[in-house]
Backbone as JSON, one array per atom type, in Angstrom:
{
  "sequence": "XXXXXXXXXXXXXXXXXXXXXXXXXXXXXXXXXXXXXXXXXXXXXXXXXXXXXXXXXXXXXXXXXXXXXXXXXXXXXXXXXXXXXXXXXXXXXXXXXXXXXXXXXXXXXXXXXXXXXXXXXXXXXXXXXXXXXXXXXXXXXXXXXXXXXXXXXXXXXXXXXXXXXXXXXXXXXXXXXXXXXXXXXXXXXXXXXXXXXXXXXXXXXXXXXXXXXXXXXXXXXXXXXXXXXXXXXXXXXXXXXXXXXXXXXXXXXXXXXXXXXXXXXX",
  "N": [[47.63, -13.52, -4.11], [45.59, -16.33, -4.36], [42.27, -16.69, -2.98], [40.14, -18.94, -1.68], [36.98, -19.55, -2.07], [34.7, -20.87, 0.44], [31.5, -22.22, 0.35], [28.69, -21.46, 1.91], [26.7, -22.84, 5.02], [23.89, -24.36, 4.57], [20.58, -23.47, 6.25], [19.01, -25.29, 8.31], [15.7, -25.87, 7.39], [12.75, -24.47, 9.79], [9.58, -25.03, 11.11], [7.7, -22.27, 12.05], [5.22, -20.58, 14.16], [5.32, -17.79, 13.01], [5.72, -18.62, 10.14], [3.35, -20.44, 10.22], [1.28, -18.36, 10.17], [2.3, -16.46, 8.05], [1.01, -18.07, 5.52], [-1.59, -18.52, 6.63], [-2.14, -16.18, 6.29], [-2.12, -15.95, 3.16], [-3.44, -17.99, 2.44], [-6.32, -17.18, 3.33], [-6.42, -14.99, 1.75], [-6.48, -16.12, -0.48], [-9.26, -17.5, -0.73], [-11.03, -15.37, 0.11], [-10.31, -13.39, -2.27], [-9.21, -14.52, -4.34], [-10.58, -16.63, -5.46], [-13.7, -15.81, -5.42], [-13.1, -14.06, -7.86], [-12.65, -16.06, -9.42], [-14.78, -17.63, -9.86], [-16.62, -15.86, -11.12], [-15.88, -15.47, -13.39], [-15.57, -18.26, -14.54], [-18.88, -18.15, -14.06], [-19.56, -16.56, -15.91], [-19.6, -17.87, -18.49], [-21.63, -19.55, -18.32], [-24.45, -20.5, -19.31], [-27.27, -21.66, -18.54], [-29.83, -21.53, -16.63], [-31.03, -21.37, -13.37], [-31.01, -24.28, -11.36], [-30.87, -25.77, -13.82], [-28.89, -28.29, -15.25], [-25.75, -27.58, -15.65], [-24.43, -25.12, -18.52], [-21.94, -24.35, -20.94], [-20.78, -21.51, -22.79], [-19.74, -19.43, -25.58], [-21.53, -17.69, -26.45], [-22.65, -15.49, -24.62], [-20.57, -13.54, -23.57], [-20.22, -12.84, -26.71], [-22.14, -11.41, -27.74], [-22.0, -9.31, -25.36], [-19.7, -7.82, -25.98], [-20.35, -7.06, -28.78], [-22.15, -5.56, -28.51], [-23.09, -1.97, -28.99], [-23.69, -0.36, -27.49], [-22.34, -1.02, -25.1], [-19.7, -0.94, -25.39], [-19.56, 1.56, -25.72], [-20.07, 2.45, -23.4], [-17.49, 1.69, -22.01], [-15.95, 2.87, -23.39], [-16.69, 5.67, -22.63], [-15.69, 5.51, -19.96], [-12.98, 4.73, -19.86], [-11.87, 7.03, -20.7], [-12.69, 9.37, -18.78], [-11.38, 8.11, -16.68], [-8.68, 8.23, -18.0], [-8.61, 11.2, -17.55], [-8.75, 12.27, -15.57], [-6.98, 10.93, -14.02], [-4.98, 12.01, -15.62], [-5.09, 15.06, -14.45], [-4.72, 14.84, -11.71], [-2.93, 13.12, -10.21], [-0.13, 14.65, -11.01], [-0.9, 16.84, -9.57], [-1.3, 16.07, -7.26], [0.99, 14.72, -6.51], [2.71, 17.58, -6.22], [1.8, 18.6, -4.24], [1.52, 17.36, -2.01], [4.62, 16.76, -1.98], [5.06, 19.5, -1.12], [3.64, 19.89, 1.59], [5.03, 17.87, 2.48], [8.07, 18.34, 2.69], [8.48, 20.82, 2.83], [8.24, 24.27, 4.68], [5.93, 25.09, 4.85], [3.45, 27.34, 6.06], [0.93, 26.03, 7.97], [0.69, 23.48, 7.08], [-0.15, 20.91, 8.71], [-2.52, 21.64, 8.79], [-3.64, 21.71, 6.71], [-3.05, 19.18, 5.76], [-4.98, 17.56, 7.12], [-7.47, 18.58, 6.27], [-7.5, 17.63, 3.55], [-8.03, 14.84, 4.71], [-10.64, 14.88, 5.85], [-11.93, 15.9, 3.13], [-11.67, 13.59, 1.97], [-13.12, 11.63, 3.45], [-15.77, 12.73, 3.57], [-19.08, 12.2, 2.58], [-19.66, 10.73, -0.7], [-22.67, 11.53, -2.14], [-23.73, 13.66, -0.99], [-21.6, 15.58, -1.87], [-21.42, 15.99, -4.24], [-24.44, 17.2, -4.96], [-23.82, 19.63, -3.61], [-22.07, 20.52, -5.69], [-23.33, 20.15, -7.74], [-25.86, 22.39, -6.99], [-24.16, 24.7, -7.01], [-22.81, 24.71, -9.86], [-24.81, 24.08, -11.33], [-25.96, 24.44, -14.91], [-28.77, 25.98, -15.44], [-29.74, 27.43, -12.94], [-27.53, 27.34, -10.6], [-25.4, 28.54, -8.48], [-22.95, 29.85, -8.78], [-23.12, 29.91, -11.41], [-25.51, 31.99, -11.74], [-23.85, 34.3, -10.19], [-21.67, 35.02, -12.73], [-23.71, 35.42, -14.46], [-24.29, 38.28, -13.95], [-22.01, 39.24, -14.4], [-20.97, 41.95, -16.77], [-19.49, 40.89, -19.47], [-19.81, 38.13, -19.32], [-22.05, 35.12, -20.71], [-24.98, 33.28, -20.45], [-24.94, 30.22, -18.33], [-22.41, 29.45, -17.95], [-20.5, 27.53, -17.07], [-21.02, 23.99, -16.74], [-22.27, 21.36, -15.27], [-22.73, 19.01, -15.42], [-21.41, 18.26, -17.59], [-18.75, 16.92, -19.49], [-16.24, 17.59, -18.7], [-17.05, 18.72, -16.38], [-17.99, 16.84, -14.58], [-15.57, 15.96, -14.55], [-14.56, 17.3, -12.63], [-15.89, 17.66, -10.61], [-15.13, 15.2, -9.53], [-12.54, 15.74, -9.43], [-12.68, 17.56, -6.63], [-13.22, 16.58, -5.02], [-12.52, 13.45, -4.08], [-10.51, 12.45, -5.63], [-8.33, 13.66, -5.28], [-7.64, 13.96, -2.78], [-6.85, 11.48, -1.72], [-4.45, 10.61, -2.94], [-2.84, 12.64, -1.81], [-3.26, 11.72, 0.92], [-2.05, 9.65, 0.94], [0.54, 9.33, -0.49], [1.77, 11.92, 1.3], [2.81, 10.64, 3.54], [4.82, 9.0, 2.77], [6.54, 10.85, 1.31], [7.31, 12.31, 3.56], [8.76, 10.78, 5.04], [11.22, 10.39, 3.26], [14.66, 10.39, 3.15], [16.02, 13.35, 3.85], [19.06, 14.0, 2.93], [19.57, 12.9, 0.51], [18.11, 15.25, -1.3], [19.5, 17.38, -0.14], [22.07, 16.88, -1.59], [21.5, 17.2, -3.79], [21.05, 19.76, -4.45], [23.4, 21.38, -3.48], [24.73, 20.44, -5.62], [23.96, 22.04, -7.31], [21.27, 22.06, -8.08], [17.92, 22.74, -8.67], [15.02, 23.55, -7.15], [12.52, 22.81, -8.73], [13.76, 21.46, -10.08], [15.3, 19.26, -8.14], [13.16, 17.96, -7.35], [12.13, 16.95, -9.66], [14.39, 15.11, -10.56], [15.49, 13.96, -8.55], [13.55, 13.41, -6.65], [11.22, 12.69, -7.61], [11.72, 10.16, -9.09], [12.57, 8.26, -6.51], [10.69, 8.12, -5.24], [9.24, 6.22, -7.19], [8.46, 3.55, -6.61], [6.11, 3.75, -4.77], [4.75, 5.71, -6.16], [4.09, 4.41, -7.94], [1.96, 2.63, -6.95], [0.2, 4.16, -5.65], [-0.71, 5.25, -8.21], [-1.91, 3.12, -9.7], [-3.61, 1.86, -7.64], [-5.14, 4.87, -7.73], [-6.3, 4.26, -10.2], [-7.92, 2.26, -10.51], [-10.16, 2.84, -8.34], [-11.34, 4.54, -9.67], [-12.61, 3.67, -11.63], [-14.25, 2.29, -10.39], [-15.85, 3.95, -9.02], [-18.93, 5.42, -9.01], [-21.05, 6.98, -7.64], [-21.08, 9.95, -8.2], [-21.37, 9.93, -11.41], [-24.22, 8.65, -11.68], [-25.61, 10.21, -10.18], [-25.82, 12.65, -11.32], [-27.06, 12.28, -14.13], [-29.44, 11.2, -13.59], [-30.99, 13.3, -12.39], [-30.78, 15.6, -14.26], [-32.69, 14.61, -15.62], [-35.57, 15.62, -16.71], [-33.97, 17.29, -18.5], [-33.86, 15.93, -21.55], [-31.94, 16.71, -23.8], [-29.47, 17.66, -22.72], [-28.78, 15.46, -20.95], [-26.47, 12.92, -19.73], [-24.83, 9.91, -20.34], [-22.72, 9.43, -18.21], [-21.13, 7.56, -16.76], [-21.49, 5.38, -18.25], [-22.89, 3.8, -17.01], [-25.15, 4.13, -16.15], [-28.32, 3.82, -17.15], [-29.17, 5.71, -18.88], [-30.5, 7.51, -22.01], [-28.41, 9.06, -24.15], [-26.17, 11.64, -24.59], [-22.73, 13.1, -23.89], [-22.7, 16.67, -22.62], [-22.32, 18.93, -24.56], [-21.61, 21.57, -23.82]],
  "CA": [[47.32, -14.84, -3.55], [44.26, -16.76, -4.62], [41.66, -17.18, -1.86], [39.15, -20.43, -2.05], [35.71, -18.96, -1.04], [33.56, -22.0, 0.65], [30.22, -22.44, 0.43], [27.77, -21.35, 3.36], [26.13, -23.63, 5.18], [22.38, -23.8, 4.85], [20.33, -23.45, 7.6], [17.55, -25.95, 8.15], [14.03, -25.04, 7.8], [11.98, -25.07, 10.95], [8.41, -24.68, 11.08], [7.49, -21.71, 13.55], [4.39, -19.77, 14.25], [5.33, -16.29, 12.11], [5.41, -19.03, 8.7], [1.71, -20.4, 10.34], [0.72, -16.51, 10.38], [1.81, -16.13, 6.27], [0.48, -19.32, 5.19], [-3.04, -18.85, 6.72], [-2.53, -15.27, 5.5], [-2.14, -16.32, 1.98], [-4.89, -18.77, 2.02], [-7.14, -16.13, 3.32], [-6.62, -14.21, -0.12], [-6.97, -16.69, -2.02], [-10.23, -17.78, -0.55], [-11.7, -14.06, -0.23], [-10.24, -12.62, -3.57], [-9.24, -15.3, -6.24], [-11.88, -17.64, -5.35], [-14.77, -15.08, -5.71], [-13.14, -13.71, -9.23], [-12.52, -17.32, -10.66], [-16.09, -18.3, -9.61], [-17.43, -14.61, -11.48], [-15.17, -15.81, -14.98], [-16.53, -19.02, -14.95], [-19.93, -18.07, -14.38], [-19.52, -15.77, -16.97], [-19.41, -18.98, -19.39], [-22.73, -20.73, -18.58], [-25.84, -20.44, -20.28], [-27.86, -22.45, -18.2], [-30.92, -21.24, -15.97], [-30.87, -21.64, -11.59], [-31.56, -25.59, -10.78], [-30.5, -26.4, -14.51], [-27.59, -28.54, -15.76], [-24.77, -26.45, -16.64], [-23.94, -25.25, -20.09], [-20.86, -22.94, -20.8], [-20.34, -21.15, -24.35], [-19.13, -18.36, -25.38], [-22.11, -16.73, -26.84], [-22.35, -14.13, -23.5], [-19.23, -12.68, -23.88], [-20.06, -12.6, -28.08], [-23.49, -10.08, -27.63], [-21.95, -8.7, -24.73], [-18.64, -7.49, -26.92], [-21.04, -6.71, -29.82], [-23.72, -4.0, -28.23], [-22.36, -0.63, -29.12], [-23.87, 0.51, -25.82], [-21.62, -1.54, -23.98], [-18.27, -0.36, -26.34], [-19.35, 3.06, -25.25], [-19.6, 2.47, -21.82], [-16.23, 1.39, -21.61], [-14.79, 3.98, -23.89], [-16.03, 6.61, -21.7], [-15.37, 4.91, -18.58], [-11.67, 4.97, -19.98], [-11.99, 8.9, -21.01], [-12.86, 9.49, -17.48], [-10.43, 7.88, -15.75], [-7.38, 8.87, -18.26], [-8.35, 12.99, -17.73], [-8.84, 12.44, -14.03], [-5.46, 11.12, -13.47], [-3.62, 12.99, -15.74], [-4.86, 15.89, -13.82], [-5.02, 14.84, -10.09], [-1.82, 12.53, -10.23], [0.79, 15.72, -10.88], [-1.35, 18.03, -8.69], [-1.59, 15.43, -5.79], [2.62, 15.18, -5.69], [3.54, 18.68, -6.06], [0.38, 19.08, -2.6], [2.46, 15.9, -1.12], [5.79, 17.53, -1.59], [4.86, 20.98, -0.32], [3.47, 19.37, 2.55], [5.79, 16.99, 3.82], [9.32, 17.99, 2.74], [8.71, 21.81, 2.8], [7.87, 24.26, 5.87], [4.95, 25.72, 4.62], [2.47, 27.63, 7.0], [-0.39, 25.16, 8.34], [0.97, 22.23, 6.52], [-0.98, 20.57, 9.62], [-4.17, 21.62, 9.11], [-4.0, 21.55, 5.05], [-3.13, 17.64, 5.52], [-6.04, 17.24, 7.92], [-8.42, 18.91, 5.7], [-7.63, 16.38, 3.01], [-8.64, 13.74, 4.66], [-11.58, 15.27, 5.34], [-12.25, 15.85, 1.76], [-12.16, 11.92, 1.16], [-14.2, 10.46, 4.02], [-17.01, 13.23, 3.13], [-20.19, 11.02, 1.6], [-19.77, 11.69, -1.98], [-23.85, 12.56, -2.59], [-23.6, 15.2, -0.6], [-20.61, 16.45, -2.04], [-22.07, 15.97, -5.49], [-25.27, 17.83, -4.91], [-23.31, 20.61, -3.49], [-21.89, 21.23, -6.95], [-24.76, 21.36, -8.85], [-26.23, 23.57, -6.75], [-22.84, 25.64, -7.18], [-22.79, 24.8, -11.39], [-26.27, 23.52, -12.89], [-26.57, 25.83, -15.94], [-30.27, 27.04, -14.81], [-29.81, 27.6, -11.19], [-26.61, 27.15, -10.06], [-25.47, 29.97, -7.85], [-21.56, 30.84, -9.28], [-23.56, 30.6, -12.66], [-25.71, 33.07, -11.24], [-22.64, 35.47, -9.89], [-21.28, 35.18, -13.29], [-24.69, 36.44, -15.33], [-24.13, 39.86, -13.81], [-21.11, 40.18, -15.51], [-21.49, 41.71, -18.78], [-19.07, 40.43, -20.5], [-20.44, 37.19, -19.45], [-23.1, 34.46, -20.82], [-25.53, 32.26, -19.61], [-24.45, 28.87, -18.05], [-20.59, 29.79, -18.1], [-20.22, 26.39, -16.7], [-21.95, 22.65, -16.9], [-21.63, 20.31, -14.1], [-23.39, 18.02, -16.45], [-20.68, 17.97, -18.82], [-17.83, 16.14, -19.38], [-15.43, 18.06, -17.37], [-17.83, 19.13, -15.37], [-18.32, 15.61, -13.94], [-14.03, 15.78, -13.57], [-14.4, 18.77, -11.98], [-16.95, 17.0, -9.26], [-14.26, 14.28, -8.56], [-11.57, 15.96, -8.31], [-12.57, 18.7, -5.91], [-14.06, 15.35, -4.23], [-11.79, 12.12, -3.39], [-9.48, 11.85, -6.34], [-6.72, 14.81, -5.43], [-7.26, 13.86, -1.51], [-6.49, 9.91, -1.16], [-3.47, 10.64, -3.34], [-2.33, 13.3, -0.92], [-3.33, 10.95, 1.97], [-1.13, 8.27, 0.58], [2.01, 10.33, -0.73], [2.17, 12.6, 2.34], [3.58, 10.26, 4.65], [5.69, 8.77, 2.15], [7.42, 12.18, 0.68], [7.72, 13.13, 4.87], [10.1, 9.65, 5.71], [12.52, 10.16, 2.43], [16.41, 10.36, 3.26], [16.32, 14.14, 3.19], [20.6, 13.93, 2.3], [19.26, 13.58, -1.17], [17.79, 16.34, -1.73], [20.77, 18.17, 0.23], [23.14, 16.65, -2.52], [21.1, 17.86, -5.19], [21.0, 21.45, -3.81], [24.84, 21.77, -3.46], [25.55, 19.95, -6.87], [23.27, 23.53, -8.4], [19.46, 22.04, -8.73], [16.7, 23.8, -8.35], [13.75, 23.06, -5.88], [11.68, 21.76, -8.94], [14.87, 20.53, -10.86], [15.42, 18.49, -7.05], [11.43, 17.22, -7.31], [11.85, 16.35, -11.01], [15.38, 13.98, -11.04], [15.92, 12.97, -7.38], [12.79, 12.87, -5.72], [10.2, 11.13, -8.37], [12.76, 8.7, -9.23], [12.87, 8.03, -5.71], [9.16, 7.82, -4.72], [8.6, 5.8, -8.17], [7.11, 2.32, -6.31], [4.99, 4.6, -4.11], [3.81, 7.01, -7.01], [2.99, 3.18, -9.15], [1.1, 1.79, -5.93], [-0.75, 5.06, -5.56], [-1.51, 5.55, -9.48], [-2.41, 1.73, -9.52], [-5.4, 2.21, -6.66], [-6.29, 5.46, -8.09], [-7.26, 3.85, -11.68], [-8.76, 0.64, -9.8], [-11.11, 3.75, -7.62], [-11.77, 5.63, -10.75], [-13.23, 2.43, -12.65], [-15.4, 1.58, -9.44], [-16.25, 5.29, -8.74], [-20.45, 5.56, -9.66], [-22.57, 7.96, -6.93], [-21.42, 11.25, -8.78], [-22.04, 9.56, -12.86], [-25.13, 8.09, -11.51], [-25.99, 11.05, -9.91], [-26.1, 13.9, -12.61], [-28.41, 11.92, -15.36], [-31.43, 11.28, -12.6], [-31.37, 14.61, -11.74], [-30.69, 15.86, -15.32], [-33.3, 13.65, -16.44], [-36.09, 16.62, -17.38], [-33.28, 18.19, -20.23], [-32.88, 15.23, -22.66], [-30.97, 16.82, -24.7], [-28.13, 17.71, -21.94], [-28.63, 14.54, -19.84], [-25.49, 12.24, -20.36], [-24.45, 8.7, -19.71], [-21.31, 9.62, -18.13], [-20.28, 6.16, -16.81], [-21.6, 4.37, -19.51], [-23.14, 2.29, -16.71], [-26.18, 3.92, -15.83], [-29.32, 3.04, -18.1], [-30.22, 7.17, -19.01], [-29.9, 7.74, -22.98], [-28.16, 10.32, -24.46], [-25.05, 11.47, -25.29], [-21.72, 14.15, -22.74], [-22.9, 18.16, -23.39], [-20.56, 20.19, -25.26], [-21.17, 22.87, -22.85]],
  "C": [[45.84, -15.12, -3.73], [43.52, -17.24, -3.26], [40.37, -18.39, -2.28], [37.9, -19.54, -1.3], [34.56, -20.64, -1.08], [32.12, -21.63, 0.85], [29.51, -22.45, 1.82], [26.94, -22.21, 3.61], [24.79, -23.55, 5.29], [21.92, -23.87, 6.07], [19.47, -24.4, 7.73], [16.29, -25.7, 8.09], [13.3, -25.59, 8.71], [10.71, -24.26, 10.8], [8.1, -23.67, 12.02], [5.9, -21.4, 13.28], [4.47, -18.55, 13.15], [5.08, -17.45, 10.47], [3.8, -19.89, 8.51], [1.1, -19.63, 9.53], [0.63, -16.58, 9.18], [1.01, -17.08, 5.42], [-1.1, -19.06, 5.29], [-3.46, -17.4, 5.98], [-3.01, -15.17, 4.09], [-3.36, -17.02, 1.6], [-6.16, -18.04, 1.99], [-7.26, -14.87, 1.77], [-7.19, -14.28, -0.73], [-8.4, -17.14, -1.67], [-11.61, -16.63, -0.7], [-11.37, -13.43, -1.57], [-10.46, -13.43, -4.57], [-9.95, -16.16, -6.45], [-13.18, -17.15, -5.78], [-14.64, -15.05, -7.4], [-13.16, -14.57, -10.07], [-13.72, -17.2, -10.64], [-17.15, -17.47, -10.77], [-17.02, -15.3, -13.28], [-15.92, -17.09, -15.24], [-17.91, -19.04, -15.26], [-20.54, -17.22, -15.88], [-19.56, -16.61, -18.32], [-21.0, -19.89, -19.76], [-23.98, -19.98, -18.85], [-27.31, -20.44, -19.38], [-29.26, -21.28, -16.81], [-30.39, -21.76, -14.61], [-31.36, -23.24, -11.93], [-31.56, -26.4, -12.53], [-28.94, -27.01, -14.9], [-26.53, -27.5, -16.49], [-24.02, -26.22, -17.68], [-23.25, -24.42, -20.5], [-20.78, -23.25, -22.64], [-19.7, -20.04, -24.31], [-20.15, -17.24, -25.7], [-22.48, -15.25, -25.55], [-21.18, -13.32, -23.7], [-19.36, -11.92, -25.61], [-21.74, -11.21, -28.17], [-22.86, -9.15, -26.96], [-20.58, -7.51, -25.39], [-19.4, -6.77, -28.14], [-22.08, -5.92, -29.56], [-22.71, -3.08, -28.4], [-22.09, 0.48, -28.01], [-22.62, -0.03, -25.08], [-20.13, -0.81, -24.45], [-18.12, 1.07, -25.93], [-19.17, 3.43, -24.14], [-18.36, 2.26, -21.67], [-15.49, 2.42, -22.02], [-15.24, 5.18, -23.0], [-15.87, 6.46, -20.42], [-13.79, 5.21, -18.53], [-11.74, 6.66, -20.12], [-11.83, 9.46, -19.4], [-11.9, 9.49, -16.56], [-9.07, 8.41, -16.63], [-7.31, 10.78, -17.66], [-8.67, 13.2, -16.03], [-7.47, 12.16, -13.34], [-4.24, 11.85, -13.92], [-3.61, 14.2, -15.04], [-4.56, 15.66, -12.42], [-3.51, 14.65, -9.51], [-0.32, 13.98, -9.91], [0.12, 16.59, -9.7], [-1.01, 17.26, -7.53], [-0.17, 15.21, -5.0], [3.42, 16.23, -5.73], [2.48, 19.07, -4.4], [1.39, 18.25, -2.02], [3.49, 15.87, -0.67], [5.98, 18.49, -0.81], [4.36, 20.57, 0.98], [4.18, 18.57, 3.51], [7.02, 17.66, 3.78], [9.54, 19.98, 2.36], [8.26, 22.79, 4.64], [6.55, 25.35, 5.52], [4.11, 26.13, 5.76], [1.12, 26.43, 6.91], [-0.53, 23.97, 7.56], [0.02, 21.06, 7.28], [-2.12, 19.95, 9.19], [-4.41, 21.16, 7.52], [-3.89, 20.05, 4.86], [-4.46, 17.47, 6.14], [-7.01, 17.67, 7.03], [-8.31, 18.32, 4.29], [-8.03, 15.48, 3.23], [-9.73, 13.93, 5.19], [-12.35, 15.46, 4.11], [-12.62, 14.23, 1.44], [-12.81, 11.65, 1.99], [-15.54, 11.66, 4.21], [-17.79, 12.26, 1.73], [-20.56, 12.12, -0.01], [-21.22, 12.36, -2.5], [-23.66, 13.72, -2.19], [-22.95, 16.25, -1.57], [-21.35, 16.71, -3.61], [-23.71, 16.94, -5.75], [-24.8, 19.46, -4.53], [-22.73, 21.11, -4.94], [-22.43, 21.31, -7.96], [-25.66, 22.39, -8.49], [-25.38, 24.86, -7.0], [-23.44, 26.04, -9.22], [-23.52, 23.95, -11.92], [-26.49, 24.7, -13.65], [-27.73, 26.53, -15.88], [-30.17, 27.58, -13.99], [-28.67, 28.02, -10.55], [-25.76, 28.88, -9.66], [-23.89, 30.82, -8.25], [-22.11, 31.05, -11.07], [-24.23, 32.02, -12.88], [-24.98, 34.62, -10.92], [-22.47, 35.47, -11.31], [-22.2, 36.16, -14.34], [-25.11, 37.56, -15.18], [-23.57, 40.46, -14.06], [-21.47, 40.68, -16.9], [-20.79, 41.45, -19.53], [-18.99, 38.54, -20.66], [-22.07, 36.52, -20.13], [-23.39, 33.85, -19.92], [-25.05, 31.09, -19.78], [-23.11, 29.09, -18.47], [-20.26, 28.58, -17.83], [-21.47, 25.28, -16.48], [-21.45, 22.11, -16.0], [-22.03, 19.0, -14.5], [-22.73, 17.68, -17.71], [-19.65, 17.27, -18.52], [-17.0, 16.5, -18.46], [-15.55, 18.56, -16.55], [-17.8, 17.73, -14.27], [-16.7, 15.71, -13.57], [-13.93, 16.57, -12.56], [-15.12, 18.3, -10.34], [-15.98, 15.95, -8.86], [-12.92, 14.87, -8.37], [-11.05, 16.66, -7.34], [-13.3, 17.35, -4.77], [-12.87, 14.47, -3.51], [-10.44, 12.28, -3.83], [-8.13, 12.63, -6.22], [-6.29, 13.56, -3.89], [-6.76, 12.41, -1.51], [-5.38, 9.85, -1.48], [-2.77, 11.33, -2.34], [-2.06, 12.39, 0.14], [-1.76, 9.93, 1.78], [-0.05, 8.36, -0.02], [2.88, 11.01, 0.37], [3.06, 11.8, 3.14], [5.04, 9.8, 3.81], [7.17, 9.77, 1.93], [8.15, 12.2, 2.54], [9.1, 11.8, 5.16], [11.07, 9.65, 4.74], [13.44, 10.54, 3.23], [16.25, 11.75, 2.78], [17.98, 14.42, 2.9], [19.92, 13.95, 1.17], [18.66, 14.56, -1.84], [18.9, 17.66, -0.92], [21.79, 18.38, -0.86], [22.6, 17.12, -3.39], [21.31, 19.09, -5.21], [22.77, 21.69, -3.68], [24.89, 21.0, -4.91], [24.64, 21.77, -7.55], [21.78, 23.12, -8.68], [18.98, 22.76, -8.02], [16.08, 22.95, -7.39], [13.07, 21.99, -7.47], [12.4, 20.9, -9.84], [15.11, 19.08, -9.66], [14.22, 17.24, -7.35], [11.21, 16.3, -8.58], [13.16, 14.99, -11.16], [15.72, 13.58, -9.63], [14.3, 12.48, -6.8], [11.75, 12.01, -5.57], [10.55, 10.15, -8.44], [12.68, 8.06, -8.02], [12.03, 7.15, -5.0], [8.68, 6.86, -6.05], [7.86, 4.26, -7.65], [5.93, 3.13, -5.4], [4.24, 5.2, -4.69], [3.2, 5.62, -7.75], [1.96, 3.31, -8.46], [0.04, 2.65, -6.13], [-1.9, 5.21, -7.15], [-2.36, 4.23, -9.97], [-3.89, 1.7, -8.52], [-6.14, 3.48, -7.19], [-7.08, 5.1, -9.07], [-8.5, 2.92, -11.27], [-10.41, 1.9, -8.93], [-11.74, 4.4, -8.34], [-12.87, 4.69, -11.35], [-14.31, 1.98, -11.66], [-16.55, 2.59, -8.8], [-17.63, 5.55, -9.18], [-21.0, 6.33, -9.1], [-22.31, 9.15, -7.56], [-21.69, 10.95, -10.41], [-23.18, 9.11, -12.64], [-26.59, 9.4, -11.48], [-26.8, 12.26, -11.03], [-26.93, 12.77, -13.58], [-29.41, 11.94, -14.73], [-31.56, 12.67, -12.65], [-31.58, 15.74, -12.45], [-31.62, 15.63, -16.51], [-34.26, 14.3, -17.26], [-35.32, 17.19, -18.66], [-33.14, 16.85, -20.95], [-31.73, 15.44, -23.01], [-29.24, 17.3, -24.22], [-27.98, 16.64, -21.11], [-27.83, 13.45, -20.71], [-25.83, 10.92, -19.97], [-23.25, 8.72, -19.41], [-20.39, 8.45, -17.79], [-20.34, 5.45, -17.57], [-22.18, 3.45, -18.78], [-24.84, 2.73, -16.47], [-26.94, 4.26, -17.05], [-30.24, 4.74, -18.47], [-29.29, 7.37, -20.84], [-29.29, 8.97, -23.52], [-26.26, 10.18, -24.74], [-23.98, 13.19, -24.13], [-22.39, 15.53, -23.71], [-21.93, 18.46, -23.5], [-20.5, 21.02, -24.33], [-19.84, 22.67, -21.4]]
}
């Protein structure tokens, strides 16, 4: 027997307070975010001097595209941020997992001392590891030049992955943790029950139910860390001033600050 399915009746729309609330929310956005960045693009157009008529071209954008300096800054600005997340990213949700959805001893305190790690003022933290690994001085370089089957300066903190090495014993593991942890702890553990009686493993479980699972949470997260990485300057800033006596090892690791030279091989 064929059934007739009727059409639901709409409801009317009534104005309340809670569609006030999103409304003024929204405007607030757009007034603090997309208002600022239009205002930055446009300006980015004009020519013109303070208290002169305004004259938009393109030639700014055509120098600024065409310095080599600037091409380099960006390329290792990108370098930077790709070898910082490919490492931090995996490390930060197998810490995230083991933490929330396992019963590890002092799971507690090991979350708590993450977020410690991020709201420590990065100079500090950054001076602490060149005192650790500056190739002259630095005191595990030191321990190491008593080995003998060690050289001098076993490690650069002035080098390329020396500088990863300074963020991600810094912010870039912990905010991920911060911002996973709670996540991983509220999943539906039933799915990882069902995985475990069908025959998976723990990291067979982690690899086809539980990423899949967490995948808008792991974007969101990998999405703010790139955006943090790209804005990230007191430890690249840092190492060239301070580096500034060696030429020939003092980098431009962000590409933003104004010290010439070129990342040490060491």
């Amino acid at each position: 027997m064929a059934s007739i399915g009727l059409p639901l009746p709409r409801r009317p729309f009534r104005f309340s307070l809670q569609h006030l609330s999103h409304w003024t929310a929204l405007a607030l956005l757009l007034v603090l975010v997309v208002w600022p960045v239009a205002l930055i693009l446009l300006n980015s157009f004009q020519l013109a001097r303070p208290g002169q008529a305004p004259t938009y071209s393109l030639d700014a954008w055509r120098v600024a595209l065409s310095d080599p300096a600037l091409l380099r800054s960006v390329s290792n600005t990108v370098q930077m941020v790709v070898a910082r997340q490919a490492i931090a990213f995996p490390v930060a949700i197998l810490i995230a997992w083991v933490l929330a959805r396992t019963d590890v001893p002092g799971s507690q305190w090991l979350e708590f001392l993450f977020w410690i790690a991020f709201f420590l003022p990065a100079l500090p933290v950054t001076l602490g590891w060149i005192l650790l690994l500056d190739p002259e001085y630095g005191l595990i370089n030191q321990l190491f030049t008593l080995l003998p089957f060690m050289g001098k300066s076993t490690f650069n903190i002035y080098s390329f992955w020396g500088i990863v090495w300074a963020h991600l014993a810094g912010g870039t593991i912990a905010i991920k943790v911060m911002l996973l942890t709670p996540a991983f702890r509220n999943m539906d553990a039933s799915l990882e029950e069902a995985s475990r009686v069908a025959g998976a493993s723990t990291l067979g479980t982690l690899r086809r139910v539980v990423i899949p699972v967490m995948t808008p949470i792991l974007t969101v997260t990998l999405l703010l860390s790139i955006i943090h990485s790209m804005q990230s300057f007191d430890p690249r800033l840092t190492f060239p001033l301070l580096r500034i006596q060696h030429s020939d090892l003092c980098p431009d690791p962000s590409g933003t600050a104004a010290v010439p030279g070129r990342y040490s091989s060491q």
